[in-house]
DSSP file (Angstrom, degrees, kcal/mol; ACC not computed):
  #  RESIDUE AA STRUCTURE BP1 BP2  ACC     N-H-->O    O-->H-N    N-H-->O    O-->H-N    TCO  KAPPA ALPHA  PHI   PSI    X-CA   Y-CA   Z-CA
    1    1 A X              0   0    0      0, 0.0     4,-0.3     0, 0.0     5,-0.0   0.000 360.0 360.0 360.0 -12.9   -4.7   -3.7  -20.4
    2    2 A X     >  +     0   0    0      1,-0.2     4,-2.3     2,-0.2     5,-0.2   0.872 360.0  67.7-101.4 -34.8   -5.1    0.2  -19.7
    3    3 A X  H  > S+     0   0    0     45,-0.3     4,-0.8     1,-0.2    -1,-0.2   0.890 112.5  24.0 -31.7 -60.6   -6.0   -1.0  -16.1
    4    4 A X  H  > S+     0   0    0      2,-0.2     4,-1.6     1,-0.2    -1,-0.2   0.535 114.4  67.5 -94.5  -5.6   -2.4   -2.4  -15.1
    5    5 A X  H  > S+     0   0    0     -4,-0.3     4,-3.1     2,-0.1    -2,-0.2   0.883 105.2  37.7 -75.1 -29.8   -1.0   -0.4  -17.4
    6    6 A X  H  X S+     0   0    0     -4,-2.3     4,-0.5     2,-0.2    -2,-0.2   0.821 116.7  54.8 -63.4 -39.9   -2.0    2.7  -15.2
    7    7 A X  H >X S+     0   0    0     -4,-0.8     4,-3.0     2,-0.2     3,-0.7   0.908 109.3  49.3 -80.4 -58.6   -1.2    0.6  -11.8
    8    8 A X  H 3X S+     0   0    0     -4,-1.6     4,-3.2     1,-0.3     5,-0.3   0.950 109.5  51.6 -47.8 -61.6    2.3    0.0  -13.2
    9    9 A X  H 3X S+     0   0    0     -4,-3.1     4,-0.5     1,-0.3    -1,-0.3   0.648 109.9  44.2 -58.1 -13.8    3.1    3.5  -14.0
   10   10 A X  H <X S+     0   0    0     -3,-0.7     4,-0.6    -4,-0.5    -1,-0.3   0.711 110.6  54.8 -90.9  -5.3    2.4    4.9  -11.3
   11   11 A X  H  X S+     0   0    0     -4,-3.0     4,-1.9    -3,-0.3     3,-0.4   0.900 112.6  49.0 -71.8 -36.1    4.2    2.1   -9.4
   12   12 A X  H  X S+     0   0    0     -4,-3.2     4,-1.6    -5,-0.3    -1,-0.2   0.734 109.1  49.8 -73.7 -21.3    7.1    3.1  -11.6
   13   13 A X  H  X S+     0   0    0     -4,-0.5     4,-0.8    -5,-0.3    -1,-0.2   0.546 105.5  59.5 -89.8 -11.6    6.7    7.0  -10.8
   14   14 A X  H  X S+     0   0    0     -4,-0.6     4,-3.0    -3,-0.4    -2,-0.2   0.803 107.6  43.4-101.7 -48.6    6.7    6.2   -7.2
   15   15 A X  H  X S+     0   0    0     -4,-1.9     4,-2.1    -5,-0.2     5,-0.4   0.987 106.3  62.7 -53.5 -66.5   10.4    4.5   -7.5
   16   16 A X  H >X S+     0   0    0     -4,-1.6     4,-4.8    -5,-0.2     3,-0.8   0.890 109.3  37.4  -9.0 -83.8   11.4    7.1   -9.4
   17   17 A X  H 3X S+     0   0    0     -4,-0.8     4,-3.2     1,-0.3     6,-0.3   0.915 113.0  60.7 -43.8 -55.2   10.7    9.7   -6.4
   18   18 A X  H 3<>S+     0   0    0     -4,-3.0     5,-1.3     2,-0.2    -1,-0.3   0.737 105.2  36.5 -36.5 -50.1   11.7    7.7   -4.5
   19   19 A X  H X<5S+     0   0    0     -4,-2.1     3,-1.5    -3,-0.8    -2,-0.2   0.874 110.0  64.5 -24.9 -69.5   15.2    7.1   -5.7
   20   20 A X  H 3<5S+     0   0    0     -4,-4.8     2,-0.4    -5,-0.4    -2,-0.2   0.962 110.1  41.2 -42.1 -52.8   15.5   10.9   -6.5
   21   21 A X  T ><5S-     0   0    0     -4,-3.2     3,-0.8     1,-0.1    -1,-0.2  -0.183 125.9 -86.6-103.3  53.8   15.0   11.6   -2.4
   22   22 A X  T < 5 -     0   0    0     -3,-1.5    -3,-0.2    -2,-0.4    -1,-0.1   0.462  66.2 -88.2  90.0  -4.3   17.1    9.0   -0.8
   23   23 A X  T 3 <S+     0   0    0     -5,-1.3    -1,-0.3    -6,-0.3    -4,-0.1   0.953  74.6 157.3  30.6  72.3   14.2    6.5   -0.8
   24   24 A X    <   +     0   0    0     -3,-0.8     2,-0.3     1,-0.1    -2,-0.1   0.789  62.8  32.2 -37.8 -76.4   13.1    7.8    2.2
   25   25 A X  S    S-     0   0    0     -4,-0.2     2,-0.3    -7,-0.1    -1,-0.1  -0.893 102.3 -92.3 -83.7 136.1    9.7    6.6    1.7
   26   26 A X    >>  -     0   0    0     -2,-0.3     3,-4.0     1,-0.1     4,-0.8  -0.482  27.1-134.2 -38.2 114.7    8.9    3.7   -0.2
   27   27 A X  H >> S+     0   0    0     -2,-0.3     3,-1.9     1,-0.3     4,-0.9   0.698 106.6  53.1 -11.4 -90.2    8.1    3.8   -4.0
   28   28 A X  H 3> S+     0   0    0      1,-0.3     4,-0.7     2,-0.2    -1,-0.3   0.319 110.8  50.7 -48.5   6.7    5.4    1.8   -4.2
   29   29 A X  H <> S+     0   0    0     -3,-4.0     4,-1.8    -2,-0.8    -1,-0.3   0.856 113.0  50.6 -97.4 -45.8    3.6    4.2   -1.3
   30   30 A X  H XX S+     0   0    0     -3,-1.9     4,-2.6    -4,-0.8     3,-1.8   0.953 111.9  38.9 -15.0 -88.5    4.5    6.8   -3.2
   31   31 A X  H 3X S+     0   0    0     -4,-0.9     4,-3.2     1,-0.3    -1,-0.2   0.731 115.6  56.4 -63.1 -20.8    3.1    5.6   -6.4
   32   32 A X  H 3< S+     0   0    0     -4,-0.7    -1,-0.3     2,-0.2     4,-0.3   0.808 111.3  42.2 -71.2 -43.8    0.1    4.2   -4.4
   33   33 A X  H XX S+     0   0    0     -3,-1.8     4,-3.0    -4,-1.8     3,-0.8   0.881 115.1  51.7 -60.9 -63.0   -0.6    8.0   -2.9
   34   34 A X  H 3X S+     0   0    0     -4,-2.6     4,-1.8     1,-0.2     5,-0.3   0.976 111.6  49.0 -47.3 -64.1    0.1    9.5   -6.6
   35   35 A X  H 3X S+     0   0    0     -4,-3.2     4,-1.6     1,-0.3    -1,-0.2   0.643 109.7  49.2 -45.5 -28.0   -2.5    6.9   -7.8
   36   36 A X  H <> S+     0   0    0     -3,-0.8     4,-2.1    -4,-0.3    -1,-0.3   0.709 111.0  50.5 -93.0 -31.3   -5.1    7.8   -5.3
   37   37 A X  H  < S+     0   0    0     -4,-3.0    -2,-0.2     2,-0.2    -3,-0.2   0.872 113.6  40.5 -77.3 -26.8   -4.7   11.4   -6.0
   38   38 A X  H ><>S+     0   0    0     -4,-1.8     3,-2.0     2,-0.2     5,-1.6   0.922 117.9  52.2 -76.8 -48.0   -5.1   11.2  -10.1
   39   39 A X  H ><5S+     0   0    0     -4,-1.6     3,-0.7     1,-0.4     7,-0.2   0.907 117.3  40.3 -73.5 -31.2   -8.3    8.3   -9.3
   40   40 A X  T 3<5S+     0   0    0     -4,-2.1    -1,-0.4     1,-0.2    -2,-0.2   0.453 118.8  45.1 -95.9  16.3   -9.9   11.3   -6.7
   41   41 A X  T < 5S-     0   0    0     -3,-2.0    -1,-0.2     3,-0.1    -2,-0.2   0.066 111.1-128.2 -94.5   9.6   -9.0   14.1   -9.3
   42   42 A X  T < 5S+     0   0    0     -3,-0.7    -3,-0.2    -4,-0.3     3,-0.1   0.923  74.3 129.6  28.2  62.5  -10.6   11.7  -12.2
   43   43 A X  S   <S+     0   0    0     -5,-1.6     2,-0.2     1,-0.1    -4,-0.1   0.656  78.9  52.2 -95.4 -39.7   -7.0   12.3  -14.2
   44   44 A X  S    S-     0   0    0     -6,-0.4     2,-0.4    -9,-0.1    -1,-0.1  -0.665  95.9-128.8 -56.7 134.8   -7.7    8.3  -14.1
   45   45 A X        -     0   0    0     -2,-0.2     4,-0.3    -3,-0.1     5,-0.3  -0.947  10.9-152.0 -63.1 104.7  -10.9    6.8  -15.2
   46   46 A X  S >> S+     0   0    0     -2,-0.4     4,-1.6     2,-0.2     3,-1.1   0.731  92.7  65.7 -66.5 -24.5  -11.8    4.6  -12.2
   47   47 A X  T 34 S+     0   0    0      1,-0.2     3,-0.5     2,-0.2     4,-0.4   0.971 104.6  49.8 -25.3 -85.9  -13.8    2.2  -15.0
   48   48 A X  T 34 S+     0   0    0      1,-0.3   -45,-0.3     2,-0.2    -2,-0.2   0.234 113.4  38.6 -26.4 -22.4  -10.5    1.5  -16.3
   49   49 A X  T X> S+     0   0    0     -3,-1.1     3,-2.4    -2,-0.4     4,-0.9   0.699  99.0  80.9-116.9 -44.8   -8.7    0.7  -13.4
   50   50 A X  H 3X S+     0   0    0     -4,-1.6     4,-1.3    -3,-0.5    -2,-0.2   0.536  86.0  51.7  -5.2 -60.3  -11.4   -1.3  -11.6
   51   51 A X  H 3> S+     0   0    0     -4,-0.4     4,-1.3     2,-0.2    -1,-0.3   0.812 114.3  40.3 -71.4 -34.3  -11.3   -4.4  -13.1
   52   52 A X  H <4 S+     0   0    0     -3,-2.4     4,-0.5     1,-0.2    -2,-0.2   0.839 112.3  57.7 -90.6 -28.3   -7.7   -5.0  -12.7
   53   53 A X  H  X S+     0   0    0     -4,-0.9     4,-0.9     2,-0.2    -1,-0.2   0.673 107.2  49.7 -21.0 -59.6   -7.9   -3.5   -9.3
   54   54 A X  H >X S+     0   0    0     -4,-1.3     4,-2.1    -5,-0.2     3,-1.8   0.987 106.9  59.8 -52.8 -97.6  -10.6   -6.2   -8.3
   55   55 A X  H 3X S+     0   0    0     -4,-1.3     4,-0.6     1,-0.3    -2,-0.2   0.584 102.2  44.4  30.9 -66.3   -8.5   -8.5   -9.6
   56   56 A X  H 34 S+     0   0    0     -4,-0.5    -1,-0.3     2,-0.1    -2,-0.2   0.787 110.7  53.2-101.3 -17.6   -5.5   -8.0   -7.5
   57   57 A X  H X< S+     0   0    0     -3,-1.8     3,-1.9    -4,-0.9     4,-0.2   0.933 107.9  53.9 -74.0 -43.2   -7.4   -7.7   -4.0
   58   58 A X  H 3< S+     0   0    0     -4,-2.1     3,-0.4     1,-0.3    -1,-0.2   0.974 119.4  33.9 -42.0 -41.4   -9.2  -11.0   -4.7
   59   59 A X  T 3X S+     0   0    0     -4,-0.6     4,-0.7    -5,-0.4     3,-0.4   0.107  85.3 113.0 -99.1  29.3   -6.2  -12.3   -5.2
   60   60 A X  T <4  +     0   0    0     -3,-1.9     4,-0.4     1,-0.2    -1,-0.2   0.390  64.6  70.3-111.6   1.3   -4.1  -10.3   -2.6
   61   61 A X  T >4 S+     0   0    0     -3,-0.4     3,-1.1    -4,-0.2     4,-0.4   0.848  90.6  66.0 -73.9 -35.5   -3.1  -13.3    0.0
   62   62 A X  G >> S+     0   0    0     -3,-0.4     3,-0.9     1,-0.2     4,-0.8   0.883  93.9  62.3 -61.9 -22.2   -0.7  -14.8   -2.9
   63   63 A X  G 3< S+     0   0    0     -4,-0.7     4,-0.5     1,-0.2    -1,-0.2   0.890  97.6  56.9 -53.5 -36.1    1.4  -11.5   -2.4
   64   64 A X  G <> S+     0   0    0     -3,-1.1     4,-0.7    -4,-0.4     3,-0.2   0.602  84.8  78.9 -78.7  -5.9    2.1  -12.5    1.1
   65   65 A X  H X> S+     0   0    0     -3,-0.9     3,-1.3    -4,-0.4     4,-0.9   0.972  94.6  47.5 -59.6 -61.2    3.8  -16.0    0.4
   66   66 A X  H 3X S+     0   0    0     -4,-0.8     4,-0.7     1,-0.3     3,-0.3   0.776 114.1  50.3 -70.0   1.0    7.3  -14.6   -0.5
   67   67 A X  H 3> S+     0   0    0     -4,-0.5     4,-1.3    -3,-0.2    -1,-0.3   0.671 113.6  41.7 -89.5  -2.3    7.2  -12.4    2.4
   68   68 A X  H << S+     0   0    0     -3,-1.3    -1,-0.2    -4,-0.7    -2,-0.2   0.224 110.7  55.7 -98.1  17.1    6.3  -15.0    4.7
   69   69 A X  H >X S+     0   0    0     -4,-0.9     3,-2.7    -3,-0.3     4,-2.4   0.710 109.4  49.8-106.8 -37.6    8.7  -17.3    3.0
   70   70 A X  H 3X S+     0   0    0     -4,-0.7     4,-3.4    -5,-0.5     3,-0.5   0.959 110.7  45.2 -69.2 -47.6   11.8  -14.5    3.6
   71   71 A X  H 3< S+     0   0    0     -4,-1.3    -1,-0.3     1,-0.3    -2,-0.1   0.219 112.4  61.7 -94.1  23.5   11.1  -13.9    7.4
   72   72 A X  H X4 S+     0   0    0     -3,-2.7     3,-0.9    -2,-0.3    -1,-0.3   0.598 108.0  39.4 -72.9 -68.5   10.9  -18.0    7.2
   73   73 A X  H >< S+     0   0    0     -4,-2.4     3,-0.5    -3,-0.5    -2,-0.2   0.963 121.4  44.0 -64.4 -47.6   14.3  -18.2    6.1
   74   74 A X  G >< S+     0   0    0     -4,-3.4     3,-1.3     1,-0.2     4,-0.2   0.046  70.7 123.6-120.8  59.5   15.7  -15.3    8.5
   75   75 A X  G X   +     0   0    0     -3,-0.9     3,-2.6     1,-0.2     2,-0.5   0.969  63.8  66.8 -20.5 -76.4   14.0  -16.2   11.5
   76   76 A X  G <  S+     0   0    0     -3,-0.5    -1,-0.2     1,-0.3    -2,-0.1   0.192  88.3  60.9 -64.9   1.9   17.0  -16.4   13.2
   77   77 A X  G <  S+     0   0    0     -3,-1.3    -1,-0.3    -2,-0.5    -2,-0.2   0.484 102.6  63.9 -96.3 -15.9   17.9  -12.3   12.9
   78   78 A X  S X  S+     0   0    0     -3,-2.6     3,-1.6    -4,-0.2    -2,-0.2   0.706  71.5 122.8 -94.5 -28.3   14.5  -12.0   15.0
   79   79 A X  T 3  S+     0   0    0      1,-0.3     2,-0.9     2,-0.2    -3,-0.0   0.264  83.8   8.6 -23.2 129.3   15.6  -13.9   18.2
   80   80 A X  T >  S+     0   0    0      1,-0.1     3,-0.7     2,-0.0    -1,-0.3   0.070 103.1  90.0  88.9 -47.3   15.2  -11.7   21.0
   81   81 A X  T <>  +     0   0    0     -3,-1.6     4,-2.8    -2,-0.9     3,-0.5   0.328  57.1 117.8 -72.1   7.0   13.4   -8.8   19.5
   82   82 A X  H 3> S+     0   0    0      2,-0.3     4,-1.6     1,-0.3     5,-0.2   0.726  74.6  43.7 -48.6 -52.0    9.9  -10.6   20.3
   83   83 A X  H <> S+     0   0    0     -3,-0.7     4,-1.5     1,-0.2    -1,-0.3   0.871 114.1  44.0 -61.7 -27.8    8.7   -8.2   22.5
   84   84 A X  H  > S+     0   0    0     -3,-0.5     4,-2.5    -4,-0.2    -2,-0.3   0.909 115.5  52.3 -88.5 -29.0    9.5   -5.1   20.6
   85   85 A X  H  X S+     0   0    0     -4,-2.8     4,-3.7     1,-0.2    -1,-0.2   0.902 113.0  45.7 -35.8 -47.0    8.1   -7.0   17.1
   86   86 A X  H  X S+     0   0    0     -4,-1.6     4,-0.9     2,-0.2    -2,-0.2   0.777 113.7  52.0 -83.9 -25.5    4.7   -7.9   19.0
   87   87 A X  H  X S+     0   0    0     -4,-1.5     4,-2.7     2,-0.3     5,-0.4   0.895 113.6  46.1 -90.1 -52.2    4.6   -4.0   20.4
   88   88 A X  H  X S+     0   0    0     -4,-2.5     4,-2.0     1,-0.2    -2,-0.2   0.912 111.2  45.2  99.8 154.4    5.0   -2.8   17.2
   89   89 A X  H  X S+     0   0    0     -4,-3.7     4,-0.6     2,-0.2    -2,-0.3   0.492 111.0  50.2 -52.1 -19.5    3.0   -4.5   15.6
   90   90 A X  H >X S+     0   0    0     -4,-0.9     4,-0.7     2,-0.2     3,-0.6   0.880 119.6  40.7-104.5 -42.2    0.1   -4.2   18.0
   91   91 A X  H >X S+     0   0    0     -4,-2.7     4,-3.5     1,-0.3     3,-1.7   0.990 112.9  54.8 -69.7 -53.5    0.6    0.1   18.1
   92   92 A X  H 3X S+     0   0    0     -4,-2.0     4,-0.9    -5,-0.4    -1,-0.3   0.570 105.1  48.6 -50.3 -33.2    1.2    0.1   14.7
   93   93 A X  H << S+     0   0    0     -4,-0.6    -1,-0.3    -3,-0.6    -2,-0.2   0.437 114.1  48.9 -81.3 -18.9   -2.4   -1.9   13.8
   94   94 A X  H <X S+     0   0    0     -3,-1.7     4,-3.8    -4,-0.7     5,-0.2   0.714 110.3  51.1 -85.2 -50.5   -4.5    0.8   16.3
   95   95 A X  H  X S+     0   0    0     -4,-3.5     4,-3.0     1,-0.2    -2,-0.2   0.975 114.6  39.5 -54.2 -57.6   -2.7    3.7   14.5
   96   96 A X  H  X S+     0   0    0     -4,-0.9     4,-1.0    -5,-0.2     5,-0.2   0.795 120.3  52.1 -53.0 -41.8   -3.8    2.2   10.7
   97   97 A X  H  > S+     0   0    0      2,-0.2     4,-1.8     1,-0.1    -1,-0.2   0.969 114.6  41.7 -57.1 -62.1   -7.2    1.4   12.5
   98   98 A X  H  X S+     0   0    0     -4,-3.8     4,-2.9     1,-0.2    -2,-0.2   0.882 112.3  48.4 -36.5 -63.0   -7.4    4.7   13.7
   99   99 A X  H  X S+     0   0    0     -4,-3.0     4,-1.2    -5,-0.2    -1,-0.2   0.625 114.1  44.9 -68.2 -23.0   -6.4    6.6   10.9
  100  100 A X  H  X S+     0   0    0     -4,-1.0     4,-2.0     2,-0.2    -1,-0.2   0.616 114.2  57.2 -85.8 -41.2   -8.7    4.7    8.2
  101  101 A X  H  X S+     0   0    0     -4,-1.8     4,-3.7    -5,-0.2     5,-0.4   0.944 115.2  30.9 -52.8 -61.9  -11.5    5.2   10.9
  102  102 A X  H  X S+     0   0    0     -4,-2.9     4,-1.8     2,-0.2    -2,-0.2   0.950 117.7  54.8 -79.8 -34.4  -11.2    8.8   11.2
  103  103 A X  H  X S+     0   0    0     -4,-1.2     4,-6.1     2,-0.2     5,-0.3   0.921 112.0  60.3 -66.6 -34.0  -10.0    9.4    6.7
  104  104 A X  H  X S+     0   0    0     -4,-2.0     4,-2.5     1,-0.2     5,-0.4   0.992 107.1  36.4 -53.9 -72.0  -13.6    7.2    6.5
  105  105 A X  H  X S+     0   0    0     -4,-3.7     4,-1.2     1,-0.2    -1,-0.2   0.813 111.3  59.5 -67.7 -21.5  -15.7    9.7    8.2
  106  106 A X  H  X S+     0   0    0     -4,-1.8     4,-2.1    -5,-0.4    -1,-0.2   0.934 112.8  39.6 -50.1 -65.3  -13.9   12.5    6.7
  107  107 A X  H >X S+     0   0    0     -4,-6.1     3,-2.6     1,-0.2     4,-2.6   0.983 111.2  56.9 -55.3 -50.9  -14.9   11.1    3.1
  108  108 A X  H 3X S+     0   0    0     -4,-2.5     4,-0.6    -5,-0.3    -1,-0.2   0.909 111.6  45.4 -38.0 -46.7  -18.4   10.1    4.3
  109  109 A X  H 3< S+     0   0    0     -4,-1.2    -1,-0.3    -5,-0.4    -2,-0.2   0.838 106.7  56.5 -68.3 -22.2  -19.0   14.0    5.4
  110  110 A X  H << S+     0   0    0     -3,-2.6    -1,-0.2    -4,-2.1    -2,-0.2   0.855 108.2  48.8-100.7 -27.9  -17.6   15.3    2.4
  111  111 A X  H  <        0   0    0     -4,-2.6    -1,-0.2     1,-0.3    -2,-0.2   0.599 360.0 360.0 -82.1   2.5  -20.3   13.3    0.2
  112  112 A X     <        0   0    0     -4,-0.6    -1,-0.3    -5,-0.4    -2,-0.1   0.477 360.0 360.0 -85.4 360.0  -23.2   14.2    2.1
């Protein structure tokens, strides 16, 4: 229970902020960045969160049905934009590649 209870609130602190500044960024990135900073400053107990954590990545393809159901229903606003969807997406997946690549060896160095 203290697991999602932790997850929520900071998903709820992340709207918050969000709200407050124009919801620039998305909440939940927010609360997702807030959460990663209490779990590497152990204001969180990463026991605690673990299990429920585990939890939701096992299970983390059933999140993607109701977005794939909405861009199902409004296809039809996408017509045309094919290239510039596929483009991107394709830069967008190298950057996230990149950036995870390089935050990876970063951590790996700092535990050595």
């Amino acid at each position: 229970m203290y697991g999602i209870f932790i997850i929520f609130l900071f998903y709820a602190i992340g709207i918050l902020i969000s709200k407050l500044f124009g919801e620039i960024i998305p909440g939940s990135v927010i609360g997702m960045v807030l959460l990663f900073v209490a779990l590497m400053t152990r204001i969180v107990n990463t026991e605690k969160v673990k299990p429920v954590a585990c939890f939701i990545t096992r299970h983390m393809a059933l999140f993607f049905v109701p977005v794939g159901a909405g861009l199902m229903v409004t296809a039809h606003y996408f017509k045309g934009a094919t290239l510039a969807i596929v483009t991107a997406s394709a830069v967008s997946t190298v950057l996230v590649m990149i950036t995870v690549g390089l935050i990876q060896q970063f951590m790996e160095k700092k535990n050595d």
